[in-house]
C-alpha positions in Angstrom: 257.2 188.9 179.2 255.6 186.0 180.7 253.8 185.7 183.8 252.1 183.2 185.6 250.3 183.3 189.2 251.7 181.3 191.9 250.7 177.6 192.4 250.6 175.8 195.3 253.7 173.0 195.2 252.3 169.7 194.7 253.0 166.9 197.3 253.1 163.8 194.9 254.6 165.5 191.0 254.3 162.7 188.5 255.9 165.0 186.2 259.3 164.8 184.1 260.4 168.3 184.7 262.8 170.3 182.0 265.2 171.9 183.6 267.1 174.9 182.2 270.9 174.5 181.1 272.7 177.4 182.5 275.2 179.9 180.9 276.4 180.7 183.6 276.2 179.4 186.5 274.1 180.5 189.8 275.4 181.3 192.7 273.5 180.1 195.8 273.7 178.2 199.2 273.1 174.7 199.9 272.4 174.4 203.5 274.9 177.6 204.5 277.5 176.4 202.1 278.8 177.8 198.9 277.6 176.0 195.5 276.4 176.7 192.1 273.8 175.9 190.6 274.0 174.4 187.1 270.8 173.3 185.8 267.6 175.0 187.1 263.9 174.2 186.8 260.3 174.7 188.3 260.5 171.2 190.7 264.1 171.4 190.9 268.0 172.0 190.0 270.9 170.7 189.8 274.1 171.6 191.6 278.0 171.8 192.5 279.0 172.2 196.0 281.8 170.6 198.4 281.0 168.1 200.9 278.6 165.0 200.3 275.4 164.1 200.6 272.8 161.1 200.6 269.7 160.8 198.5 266.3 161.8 200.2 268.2 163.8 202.5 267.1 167.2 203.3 268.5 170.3 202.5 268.1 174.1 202.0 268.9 176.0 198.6 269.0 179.6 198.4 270.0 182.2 195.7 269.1 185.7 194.8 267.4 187.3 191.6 267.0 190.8 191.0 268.2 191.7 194.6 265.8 189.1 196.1 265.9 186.0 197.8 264.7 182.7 196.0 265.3 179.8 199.2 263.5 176.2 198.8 263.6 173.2 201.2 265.0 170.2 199.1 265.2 166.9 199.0 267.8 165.2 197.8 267.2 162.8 194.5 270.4 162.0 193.4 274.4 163.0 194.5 277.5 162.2 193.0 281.5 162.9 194.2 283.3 163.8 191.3 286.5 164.8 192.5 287.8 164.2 195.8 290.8 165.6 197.6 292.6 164.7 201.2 290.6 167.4 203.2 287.4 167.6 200.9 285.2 166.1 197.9 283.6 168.1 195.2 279.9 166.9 194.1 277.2 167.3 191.7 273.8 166.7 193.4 270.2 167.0 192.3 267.8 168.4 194.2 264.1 168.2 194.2 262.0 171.1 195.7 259.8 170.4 198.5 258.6 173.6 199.8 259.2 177.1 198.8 260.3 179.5 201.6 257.8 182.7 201.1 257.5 183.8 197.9 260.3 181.9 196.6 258.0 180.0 194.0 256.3 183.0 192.9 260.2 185.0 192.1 261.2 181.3 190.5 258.5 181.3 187.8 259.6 185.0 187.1 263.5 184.3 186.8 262.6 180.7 184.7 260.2 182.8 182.2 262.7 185.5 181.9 265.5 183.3 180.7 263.6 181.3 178.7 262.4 183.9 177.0 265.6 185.7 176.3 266.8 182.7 175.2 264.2 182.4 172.0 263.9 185.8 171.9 267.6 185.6 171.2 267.4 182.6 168.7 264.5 184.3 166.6 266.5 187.0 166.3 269.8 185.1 165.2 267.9 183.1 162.6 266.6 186.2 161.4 269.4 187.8 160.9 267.8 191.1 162.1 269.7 191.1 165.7 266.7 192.1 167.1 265.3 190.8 170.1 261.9 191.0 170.9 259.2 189.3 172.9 259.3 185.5 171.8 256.8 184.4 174.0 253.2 185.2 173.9 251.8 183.6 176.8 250.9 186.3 179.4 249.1 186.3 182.8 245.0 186.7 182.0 242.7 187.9 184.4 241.9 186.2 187.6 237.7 185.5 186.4 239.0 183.7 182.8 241.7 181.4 185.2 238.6 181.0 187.5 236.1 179.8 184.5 238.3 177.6 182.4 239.9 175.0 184.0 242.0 171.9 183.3 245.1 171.7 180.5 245.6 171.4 176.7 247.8 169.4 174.9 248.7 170.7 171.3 250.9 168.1 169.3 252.4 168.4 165.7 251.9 165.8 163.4 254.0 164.3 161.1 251.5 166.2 158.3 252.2 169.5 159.5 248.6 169.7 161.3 248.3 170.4 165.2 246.2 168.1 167.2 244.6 169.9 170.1 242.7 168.3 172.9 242.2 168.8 176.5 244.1 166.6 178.8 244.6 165.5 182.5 248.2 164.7 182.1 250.6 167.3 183.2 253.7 165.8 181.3 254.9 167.7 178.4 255.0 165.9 175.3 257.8 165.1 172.7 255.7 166.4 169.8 254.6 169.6 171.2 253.4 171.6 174.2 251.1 171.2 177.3 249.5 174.3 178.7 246.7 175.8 181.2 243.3 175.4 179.1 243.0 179.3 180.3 245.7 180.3 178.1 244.1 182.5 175.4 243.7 181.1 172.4 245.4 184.0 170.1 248.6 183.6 171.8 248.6 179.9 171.6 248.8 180.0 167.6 251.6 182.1 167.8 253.4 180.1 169.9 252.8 176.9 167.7 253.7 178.8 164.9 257.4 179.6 167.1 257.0 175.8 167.8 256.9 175.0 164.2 260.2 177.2 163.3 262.1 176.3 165.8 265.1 173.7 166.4 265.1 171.6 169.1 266.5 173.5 171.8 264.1 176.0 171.4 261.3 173.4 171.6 262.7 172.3 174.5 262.5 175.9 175.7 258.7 176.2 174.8 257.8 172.8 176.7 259.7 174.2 179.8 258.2 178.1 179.4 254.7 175.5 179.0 255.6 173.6 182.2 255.3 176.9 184.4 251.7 177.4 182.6 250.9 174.0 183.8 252.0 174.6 187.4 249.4 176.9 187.9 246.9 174.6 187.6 245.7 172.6 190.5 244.7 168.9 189.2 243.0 166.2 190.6 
């Protein structure tokens, strides 16, 4: 199961976020109202509620995972009414997070690295054909004195030859060609996930550069 330390939020995100299509929908509150939540990611989500908003207004989202809360202050980025009757209107709004609410961003990295890996955990084992799930992901949390040592991010990017190009990086954006991760990250686990990469069909890359994304967050950049 992954795991990642807790990251401060960062006030100005130049990051394009994944976000993680739901199953099934979440239920939460937006600002003390009923709404689910659709699409979910580390800087944000995206939701269904009644009523109508503005963008950059703000607002508070709350929802539970294994019997805890999970509450952000947001800011509204987008909002749309798609259906409207005579005493209400039904929307779809995205939602960026500004600031966790105690350890909100802490339980958030748990619930995103737990789907995500049940989700390729569940796609290795479908392609397989075995039925069995196990662990899909190897990236792990590693002791406090390695995170402390090595610093920065690594880009690892498949070429068209079949050959991964790794280098270290500043830029926190995950590429289209492969994966961006914490440079702490051992290096053991890092082949196996390229090699997951490699067999993998492109929602399941997608899965790796989000699972990737909450490595990144734990880093604090310049």
């Amino acid at each position: 199961m992954l795991a990642f330390a807790s990251a401060p939020m960062l006030k100005h995100d130049r990051r394009i976020f994944q976000r993680l299509r739901l199953a099934r929908p979440i239920l939460g509150t937006l600002d003390g109202q009923n709404a689910l939540i659709l699409d979910l990611g580390v800087a944000g989500a995206f939701v269904e509620h009644y009523g109508v908003t503005t963008p950059n207004a703000r607002l508070r989202l709350q929802f539970r995972w294994h019997t805890e809360d999970i509450e952000f202050e947001c800011e509204v980025a987008r909002t749309q009414v798609v259906r409207r009757s005579s005493t209400n209107a039904l929307s779809h709004t995205g939602v960026r997070f500004a600031r966790p609410v105690g350890d909100s961003e802490a339980r958030l990295h748990d619930l995103m690295a737990t789907f995500v890996g049940n989700l390729l955990a569940s796609q290795k084992a479908n392609a397989s054909g075995t039925g069995h799930v196990d662990d899909a992901l190897p990236l792990s949390e590693v002791g406090g004195a390695r995170r402390a040592r090595v610093r920065g991010l690594m880009s690892y990017r498949l070429r068209p030859d079949g050959k991964w190009l790794r280098r270290p990086t500043t830029d926190p954006a995950q590429p289209p060609d492969g994966f961006t991760v914490a440079a702490y990250e051992y290096e053991a686990d890092l082949e196996v996930l390229c090699v997951a990469y490699e067999k993998a069909d492109e929602e399941g890359r997608r899965m790796i550069r989000l699972v990737s994304e909450l490595s990144v967050r734990t880093v604090t950049l310049p």
